[in-house]
Backbone bond lengths (Angstrom), bond angles and torsions (degrees), N, CA, C in turn:
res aa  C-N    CA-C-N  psi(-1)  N-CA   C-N-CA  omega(-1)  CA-C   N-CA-C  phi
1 X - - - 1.456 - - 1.518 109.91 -
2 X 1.167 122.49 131.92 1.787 127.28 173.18 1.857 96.00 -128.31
3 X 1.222 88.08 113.17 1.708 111.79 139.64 1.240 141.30 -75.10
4 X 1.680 155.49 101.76 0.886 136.57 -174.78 2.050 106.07 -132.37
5 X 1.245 105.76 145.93 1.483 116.95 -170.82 1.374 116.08 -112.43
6 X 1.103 142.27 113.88 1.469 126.79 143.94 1.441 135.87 -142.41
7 X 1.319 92.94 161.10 1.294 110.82 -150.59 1.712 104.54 -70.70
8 X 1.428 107.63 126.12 1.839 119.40 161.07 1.348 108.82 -9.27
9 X 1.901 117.12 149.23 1.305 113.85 125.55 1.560 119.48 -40.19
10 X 1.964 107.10 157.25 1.150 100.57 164.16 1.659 134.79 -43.41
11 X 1.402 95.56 -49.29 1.747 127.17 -178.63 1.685 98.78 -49.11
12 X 1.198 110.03 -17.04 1.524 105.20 -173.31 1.986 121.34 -99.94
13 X 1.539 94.74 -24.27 1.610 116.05 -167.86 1.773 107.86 -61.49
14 X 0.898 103.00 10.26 1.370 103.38 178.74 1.816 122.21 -106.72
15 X 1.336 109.41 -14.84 1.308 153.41 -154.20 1.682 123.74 -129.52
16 X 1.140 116.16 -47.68 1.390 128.67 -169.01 1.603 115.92 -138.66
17 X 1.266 138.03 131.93 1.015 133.25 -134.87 1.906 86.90 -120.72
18 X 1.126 118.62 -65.82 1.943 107.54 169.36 1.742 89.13 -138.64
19 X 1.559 101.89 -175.35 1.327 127.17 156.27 1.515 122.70 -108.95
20 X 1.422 108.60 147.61 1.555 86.49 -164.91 1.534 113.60 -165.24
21 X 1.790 125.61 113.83 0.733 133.48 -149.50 2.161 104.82 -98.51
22 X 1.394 108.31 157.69 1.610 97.23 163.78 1.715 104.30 -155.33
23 X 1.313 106.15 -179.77 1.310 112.84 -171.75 1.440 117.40 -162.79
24 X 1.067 124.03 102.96 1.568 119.03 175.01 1.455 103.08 -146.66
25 X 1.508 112.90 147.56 1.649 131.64 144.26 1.121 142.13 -91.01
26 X 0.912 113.72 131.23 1.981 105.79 -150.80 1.624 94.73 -117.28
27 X 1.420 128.38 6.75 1.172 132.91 -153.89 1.246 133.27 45.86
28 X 1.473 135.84 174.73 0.540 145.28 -170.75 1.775 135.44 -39.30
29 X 1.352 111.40 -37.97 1.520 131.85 164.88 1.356 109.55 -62.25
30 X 1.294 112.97 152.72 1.464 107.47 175.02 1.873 112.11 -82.49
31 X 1.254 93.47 144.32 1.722 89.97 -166.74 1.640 95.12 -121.20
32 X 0.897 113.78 163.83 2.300 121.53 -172.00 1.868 80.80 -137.82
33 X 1.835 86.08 134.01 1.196 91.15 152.12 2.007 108.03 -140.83
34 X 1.308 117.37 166.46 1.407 115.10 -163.80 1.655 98.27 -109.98
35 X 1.410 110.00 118.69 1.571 122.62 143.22 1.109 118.35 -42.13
36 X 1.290 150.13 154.29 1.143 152.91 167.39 1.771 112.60 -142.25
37 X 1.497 105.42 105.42 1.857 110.14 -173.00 1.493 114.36 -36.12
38 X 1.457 104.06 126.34 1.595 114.22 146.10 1.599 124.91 -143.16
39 X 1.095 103.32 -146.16 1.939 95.76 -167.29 1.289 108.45 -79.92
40 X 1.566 137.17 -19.53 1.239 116.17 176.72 1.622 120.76 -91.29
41 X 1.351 93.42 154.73 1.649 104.96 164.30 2.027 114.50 -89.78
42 X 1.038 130.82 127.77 1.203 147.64 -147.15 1.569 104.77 -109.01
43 X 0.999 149.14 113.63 1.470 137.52 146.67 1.594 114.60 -86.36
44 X 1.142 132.75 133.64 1.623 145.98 -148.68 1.559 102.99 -134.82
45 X 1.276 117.58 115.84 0.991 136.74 133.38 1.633 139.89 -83.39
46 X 0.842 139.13 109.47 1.845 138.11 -173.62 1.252 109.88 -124.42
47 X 1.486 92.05 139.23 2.031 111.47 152.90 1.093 114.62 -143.25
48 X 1.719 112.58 168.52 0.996 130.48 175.57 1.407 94.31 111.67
49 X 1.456 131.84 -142.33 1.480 134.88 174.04 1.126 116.49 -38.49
50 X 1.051 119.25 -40.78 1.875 115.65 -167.73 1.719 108.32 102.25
51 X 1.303 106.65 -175.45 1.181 103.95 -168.92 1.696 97.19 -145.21
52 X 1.196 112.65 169.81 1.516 122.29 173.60 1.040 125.71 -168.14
53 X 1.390 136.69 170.07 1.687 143.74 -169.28 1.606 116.93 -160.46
54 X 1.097 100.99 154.38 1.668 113.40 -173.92 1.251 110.14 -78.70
55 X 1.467 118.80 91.35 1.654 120.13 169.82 1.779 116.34 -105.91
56 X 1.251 105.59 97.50 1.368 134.17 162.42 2.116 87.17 69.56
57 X 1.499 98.38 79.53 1.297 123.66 177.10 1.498 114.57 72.13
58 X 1.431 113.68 -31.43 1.156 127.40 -172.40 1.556 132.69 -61.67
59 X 0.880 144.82 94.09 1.307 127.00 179.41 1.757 116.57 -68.59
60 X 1.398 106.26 125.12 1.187 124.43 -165.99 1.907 135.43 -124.04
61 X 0.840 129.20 71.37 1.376 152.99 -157.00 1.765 91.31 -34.72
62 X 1.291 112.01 139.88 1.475 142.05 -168.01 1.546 113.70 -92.87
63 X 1.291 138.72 114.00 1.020 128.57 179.85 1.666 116.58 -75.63
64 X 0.764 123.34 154.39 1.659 138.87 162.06 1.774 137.54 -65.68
65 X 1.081 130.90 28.55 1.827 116.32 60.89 1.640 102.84 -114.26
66 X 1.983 77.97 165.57 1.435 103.87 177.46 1.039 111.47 -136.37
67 X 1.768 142.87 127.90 1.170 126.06 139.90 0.976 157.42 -81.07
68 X 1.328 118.01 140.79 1.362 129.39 -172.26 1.405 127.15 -92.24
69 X 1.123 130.89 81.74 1.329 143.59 -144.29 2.232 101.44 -100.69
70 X 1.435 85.05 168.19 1.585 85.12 168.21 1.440 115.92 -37.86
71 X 1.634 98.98 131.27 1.598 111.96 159.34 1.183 105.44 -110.63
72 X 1.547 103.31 150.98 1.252 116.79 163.90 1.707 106.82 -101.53
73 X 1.155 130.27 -27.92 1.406 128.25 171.57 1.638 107.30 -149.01
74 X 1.934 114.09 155.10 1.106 108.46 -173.86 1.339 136.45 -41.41
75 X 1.290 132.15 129.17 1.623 127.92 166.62 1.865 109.71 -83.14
76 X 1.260 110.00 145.21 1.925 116.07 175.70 1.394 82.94 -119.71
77 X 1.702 94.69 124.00 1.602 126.16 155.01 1.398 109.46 -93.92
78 X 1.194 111.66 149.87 1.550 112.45 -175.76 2.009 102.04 -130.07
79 X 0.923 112.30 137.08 2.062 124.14 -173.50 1.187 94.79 -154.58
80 X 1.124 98.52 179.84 1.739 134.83 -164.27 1.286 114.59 -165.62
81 X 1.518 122.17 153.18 1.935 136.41 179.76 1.818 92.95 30.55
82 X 1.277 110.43 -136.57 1.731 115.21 -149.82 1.574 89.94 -84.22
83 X 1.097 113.87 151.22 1.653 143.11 -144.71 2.132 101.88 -149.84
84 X 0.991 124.80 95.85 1.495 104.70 -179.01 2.000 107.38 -133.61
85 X 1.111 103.68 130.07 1.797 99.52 -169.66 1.800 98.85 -116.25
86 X 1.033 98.64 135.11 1.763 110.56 150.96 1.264 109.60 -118.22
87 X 1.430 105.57 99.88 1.513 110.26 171.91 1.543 113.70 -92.65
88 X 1.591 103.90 174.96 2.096 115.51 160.10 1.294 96.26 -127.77
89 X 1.117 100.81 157.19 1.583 102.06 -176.49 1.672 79.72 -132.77
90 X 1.696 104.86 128.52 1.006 98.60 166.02 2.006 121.52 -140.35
91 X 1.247 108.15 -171.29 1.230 103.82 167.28 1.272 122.43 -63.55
92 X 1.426 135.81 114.82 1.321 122.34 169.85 1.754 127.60 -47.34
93 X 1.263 119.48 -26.65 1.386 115.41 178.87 1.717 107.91 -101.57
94 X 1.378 108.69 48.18 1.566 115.76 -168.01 1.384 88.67 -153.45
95 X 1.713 132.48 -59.62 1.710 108.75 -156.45 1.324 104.85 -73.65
96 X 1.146 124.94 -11.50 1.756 96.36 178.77 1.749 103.23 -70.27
97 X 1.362 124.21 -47.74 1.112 114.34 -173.61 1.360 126.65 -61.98
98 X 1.362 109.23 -16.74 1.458 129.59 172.80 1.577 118.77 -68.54
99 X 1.575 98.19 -31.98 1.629 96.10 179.74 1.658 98.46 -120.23
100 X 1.152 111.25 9.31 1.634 115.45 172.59 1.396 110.59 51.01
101 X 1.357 121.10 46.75 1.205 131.56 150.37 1.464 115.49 -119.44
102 X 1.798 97.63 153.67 1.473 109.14 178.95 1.444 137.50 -38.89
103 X 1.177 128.26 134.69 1.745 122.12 -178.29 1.346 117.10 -59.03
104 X 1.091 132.26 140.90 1.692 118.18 177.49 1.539 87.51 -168.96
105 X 1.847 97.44 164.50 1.716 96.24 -165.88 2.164 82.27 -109.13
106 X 0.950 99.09 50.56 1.724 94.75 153.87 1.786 133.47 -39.31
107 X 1.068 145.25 35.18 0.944 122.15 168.89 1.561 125.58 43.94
108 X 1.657 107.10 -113.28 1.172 127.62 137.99 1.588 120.26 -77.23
109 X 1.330 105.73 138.36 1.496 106.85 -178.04 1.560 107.76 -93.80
110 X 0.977 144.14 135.89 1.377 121.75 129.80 1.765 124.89 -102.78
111 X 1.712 111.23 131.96 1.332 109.86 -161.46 1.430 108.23 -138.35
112 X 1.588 125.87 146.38 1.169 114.97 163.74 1.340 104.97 -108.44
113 X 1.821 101.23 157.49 1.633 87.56 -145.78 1.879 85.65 -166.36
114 X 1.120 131.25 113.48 1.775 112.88 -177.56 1.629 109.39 -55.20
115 X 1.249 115.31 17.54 1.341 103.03 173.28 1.428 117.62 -76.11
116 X 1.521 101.63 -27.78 1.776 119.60 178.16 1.581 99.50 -55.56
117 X 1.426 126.15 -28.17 1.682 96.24 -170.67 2.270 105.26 -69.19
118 X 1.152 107.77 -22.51 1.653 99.90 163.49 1.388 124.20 -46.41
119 X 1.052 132.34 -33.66 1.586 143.37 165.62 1.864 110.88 -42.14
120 X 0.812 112.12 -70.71 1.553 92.21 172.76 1.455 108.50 -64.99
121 X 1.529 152.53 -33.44 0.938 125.11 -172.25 1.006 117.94 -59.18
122 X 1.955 120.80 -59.40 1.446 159.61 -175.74 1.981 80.31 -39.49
123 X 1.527 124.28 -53.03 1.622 95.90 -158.76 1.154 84.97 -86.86
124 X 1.225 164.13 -32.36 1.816 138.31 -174.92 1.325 88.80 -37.80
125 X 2.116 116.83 -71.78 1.392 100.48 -137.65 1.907 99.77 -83.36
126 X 1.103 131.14 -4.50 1.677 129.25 150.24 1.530 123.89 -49.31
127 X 1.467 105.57 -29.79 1.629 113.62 -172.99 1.436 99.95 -79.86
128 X 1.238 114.01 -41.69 1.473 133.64 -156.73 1.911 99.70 -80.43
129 X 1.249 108.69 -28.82 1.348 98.84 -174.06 1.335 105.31 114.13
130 X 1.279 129.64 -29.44 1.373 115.33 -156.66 1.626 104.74 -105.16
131 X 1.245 107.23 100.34 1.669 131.98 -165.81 1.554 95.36 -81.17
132 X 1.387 134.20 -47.24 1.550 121.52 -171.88 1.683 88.02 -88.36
133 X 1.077 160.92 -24.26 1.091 131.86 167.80 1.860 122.28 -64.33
134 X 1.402 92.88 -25.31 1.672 73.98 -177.27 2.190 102.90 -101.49
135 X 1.595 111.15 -1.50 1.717 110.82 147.93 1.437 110.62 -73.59
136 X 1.262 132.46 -28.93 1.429 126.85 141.55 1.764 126.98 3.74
137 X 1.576 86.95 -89.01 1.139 120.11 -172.66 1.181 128.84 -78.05
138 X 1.694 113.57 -8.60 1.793 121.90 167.05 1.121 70.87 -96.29
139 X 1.174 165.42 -74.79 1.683 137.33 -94.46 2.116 85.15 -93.72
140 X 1.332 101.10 -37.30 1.779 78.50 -177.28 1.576 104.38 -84.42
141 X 1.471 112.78 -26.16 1.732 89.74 171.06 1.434 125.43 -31.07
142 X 1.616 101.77 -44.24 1.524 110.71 -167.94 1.306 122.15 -78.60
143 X 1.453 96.12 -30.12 1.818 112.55 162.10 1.228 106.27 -45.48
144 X 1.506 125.86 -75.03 1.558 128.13 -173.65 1.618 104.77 -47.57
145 X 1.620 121.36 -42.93 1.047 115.53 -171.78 1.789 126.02 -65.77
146 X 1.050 93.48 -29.70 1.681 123.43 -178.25 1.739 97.28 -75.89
147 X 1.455 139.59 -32.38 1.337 122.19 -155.04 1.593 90.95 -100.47
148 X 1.571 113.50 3.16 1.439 116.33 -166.38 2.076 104.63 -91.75
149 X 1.382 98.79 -12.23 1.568 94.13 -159.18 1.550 89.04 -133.89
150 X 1.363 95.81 166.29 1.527 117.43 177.86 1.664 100.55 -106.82
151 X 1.641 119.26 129.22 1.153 117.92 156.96 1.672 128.27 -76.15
152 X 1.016 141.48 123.26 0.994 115.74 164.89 1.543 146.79 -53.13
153 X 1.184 146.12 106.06 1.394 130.55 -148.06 1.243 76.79 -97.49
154 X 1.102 158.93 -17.97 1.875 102.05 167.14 1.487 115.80 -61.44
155 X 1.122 136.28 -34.63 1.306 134.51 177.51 1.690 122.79 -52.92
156 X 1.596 98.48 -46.18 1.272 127.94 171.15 1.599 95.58 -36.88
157 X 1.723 106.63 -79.57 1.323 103.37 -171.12 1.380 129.56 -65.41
158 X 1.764 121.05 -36.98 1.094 115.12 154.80 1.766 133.75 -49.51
159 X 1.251 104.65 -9.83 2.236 116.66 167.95 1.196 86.72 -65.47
160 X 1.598 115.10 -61.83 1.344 102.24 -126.22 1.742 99.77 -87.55
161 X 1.432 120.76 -6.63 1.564 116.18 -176.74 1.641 94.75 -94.19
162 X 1.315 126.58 -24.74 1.770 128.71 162.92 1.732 114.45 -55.11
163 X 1.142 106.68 -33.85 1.485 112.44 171.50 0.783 147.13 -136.39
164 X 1.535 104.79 36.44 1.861 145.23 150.09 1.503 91.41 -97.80
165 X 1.189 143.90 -72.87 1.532 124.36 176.11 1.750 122.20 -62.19
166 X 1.139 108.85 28.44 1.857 105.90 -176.11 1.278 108.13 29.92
167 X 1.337 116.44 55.76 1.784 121.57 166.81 1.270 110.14 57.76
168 X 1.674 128.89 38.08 1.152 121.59 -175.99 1.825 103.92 -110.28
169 X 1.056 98.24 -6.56 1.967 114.14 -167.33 1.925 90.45 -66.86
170 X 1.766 109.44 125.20 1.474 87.93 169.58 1.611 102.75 -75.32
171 X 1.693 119.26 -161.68 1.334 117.72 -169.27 1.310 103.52 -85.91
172 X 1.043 132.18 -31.07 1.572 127.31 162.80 1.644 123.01 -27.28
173 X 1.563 102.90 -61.33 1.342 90.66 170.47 1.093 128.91 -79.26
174 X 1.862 103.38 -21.85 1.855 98.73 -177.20 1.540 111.49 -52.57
175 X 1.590 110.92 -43.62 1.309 125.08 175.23 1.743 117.36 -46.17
176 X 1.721 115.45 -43.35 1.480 128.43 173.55 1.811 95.45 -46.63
177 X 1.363 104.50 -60.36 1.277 115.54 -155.61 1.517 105.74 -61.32
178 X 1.359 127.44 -16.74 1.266 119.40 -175.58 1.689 104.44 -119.22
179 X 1.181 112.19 25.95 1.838 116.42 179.89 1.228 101.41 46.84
180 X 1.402 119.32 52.18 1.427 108.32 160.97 1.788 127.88 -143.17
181 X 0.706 104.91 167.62 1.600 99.35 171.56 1.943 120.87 -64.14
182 X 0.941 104.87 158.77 1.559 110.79 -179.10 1.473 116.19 -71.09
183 X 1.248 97.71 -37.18 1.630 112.79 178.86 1.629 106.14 -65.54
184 X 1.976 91.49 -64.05 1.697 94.63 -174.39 1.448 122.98 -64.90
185 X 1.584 118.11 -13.90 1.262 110.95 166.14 1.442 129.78 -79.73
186 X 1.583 115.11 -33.20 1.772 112.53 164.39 0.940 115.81 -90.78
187 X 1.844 138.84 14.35 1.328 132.62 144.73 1.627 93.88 -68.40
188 X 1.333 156.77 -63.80 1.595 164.78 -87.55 1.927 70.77 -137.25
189 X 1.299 137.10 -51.17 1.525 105.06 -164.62 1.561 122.22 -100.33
190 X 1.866 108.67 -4.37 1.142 113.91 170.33 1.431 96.10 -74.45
191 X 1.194 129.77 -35.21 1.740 125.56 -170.19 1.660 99.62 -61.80
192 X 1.214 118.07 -61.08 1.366 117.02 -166.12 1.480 125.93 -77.71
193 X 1.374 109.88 -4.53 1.633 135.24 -175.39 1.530 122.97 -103.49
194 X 1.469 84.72 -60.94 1.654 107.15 -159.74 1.375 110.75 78.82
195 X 1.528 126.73 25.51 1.600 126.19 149.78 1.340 113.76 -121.39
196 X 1.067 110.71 178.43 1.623 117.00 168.29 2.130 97.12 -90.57
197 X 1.301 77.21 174.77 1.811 102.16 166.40 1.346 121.80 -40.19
198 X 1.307 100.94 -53.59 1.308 128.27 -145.71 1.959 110.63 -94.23
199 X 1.656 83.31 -32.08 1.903 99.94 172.05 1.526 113.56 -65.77
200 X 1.523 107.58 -45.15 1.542 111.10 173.10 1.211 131.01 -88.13
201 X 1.558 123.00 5.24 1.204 123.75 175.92 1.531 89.34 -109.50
202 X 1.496 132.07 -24.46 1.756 102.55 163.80 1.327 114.39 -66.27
203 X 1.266 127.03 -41.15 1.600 124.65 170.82 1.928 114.82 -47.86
204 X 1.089 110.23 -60.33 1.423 106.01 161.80 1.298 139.26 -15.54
205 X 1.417 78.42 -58.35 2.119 108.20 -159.73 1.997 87.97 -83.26
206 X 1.508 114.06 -53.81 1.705 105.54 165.20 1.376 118.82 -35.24
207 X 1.249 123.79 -60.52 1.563 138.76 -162.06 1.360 92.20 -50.23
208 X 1.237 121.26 -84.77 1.931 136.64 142.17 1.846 91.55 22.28
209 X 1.290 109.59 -106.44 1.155 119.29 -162.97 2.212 107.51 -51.15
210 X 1.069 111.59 -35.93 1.429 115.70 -162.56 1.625 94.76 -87.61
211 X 1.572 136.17 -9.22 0.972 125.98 136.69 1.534 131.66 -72.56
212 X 0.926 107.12 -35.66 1.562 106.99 174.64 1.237 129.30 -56.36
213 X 1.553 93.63 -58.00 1.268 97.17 170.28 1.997 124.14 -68.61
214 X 1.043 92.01 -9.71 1.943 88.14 167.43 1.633 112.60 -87.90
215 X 1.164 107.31 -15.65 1.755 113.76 173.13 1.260 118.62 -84.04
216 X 1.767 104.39 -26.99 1.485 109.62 175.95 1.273 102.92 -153.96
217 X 1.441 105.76 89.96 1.304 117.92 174.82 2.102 110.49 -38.39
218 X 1.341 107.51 -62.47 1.128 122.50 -169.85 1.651 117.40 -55.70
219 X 1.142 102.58 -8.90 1.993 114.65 -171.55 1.632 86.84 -42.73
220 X 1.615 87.15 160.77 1.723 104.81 177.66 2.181 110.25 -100.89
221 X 0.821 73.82 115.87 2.078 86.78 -146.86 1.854 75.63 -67.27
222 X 1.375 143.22 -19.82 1.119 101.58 177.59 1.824 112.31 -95.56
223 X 1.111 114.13 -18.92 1.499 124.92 146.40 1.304 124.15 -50.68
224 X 1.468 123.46 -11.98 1.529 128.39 -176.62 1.476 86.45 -108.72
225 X 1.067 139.41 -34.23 1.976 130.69 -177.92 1.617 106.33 -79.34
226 X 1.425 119.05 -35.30 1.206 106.65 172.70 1.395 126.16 -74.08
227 X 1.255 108.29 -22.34 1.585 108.70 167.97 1.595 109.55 -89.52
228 X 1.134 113.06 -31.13 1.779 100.52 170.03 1.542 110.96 -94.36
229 X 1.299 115.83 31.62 1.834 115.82 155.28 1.496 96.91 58.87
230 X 1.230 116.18 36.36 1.809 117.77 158.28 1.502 95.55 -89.33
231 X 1.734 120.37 142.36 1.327 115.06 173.04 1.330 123.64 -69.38
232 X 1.246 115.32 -18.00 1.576 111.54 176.36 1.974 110.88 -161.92
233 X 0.966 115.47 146.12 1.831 97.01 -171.80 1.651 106.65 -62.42
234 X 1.025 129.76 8.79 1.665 134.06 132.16 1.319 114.69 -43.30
235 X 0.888 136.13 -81.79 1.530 158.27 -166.87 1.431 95.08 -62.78
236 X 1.096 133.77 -25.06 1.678 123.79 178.46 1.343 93.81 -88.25
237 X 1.468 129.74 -69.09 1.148 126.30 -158.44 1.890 110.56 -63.86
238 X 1.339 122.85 3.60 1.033 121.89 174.52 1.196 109.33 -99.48
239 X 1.485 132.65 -24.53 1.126 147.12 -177.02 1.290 102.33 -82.63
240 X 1.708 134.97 -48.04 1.281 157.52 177.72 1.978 91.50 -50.72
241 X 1.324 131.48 -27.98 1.463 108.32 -130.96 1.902 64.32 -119.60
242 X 0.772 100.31 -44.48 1.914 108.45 -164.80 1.584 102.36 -51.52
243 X 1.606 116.54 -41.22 1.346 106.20 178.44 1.061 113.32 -108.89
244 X 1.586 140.35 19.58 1.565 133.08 -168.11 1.397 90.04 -133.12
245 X 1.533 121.03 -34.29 1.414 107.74 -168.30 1.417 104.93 102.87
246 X 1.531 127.68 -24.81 1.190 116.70 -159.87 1.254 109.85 -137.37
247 X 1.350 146.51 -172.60 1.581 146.18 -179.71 1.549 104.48 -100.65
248 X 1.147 105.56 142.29 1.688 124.09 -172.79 2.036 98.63 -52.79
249 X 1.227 101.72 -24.75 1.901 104.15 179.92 1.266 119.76 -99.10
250 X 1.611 110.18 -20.99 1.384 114.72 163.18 1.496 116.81 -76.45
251 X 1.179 108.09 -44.14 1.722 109.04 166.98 1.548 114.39 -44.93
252 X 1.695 102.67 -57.97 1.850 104.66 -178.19 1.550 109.11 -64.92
253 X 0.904 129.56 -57.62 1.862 111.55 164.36 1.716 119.79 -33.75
254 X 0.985 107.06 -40.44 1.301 113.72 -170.94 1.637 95.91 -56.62
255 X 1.595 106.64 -64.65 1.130 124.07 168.29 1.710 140.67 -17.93
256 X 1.732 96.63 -68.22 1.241 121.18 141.89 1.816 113.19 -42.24
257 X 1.059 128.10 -25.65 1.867 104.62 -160.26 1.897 81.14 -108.81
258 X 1.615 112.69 -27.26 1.503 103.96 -174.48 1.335 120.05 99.55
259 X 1.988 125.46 -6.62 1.008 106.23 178.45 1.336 120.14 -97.37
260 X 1.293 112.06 41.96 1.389 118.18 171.38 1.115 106.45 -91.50
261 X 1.505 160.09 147.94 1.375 145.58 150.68 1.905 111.75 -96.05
262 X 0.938 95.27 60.09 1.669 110.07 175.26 1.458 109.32 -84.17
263 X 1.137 152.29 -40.51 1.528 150.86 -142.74 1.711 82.78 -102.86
264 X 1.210 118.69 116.52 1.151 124.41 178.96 1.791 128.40 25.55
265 X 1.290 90.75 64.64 1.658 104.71 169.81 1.370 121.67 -95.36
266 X 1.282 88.30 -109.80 1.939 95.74 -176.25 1.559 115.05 -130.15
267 X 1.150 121.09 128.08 1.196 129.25 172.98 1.605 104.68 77.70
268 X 1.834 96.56 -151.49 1.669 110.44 164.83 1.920 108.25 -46.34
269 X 0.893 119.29 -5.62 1.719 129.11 166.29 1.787 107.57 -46.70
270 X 1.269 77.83 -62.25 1.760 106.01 -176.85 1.182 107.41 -32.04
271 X 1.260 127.99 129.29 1.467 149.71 154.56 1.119 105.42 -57.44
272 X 1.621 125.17 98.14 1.704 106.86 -178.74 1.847 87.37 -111.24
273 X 1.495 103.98 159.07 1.154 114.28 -174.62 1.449 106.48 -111.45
């Protein structure tokens, strides 16, 4: 498996968080692997087998792109033999405006969108080998797409003081931080999101802890809630269990043995820093 990340044009850092390629074969059998929620919203591109997910029992094949929007708890993808993604990782209160579609708390998205005519190009230059030519070619899609819209900088600034404090800021200050009112700022981020304030800075402040703890299994989880503004390592590990599915110690064992593939995998997997 190879992971590789990189980071936006400047023109883009306001909007998109990296670019980011992966690659694995899982052989031939069909293999599931689990997302696990954090703060970004994802746009997905795939080749090779394809990909799929369980919608209302069903297993259901994934189109080429897909978004991957806020979770509230893990999603299982299911593939087979070669597996290849060009993702964006982006700000959640930025890709809808970026692709000028409506806010909604989708899970998985499925969307039609002219971004899909990139899909046959992206697999020539994927088939071909040449992986920075076809990150190339999204990174100026998004350029053209980006010189088309206005961001809002209150949002802008309210991201960026939400994730300089790892989602620990209540909305009062996130709101200080963006010169705005409390009201006028989660009217301005339910529009551009489809969450409140308060939904994406608990996802944040999780990501926070569900990295840490895979870097250091051993951290002192009630020393990790007092610095991430959980009221007591109760309150983390309930928060920990609500979006992972699992307990903040079952995760770090997991961690410890390695069969998690969290440290730079796939998707919301990703270790973002």
């Amino acid at each position: 498996m190879l992971h590789q990340e990189f980071a936006p044009p400047e023109e883009l850092r306001d909007t998109i968080k990296c670019f980011w390629y992966n690659i694995r074969d899982v052989g031939e059998l069909p293999s599931s692997f689990e997302v696990v929620p954090d703060g970004y919203a994802e746009i997905i591109f795939h080749f090779g087998s394809g990909c799929s997910i369980v919608d209302n029992g069903i297993l259901r094949p994934l189109p080429s792109p897909f978004m991957m929007g806020l979770l509230n708890q893990p999603a299982v993808f299911y593939t087979k033999n070669r597996f290849e993604i060009v993702g964006i990782r982006c700000f959640p209160w930025t890709v809808f405006d970026l692709l000028g579609l409506q806010p909604g708390k989708d899970g998985v998205r499925r969307f039609e969108h002219p971004i899909a005519r990139l899909q046959p190009i992206l697999a020539k230059s994927i088939d071909a080998g040449r992986i920075e030519e076809a990150l190339a070619l999204v990174k100026q899609y998004f350029l053209d797409a980006r010189s088309g819209i206005g961001i809002d900088s209150m949002l802008y600034k309210a991201g960026i003081a939400m994730r300089e404090a790892n989602g620990v800021l209540p909305v009062s200050q996130v709101a200080s931080a963006a010169h705005a009112t409390v009201r006028t700022l989660e009217r301005n981020f339910k529009r551009s999101s489809g969450y409140s304030v308060k939904d994406v800075s608990g996802l944040i402040r999780f990501e926070q802890v569900r990295n840490q703890l895979w870097h250091n299994p051993n951290i002192n989880l009630a020393g990790l809630a007092h610095e991430l503004g959980y009221t007591d390592q109760s309150h983390l590990s309930r928060e920990f269990k609500r979006y992972s599915g699992t307990t903040p110690a079952a995760f770090a064992r997991n961690a410890k043995k390695g069969k998690q593939a969290v440290n730079n995998d796939l998707v919301a997997l990703t270790s973002s820093s």
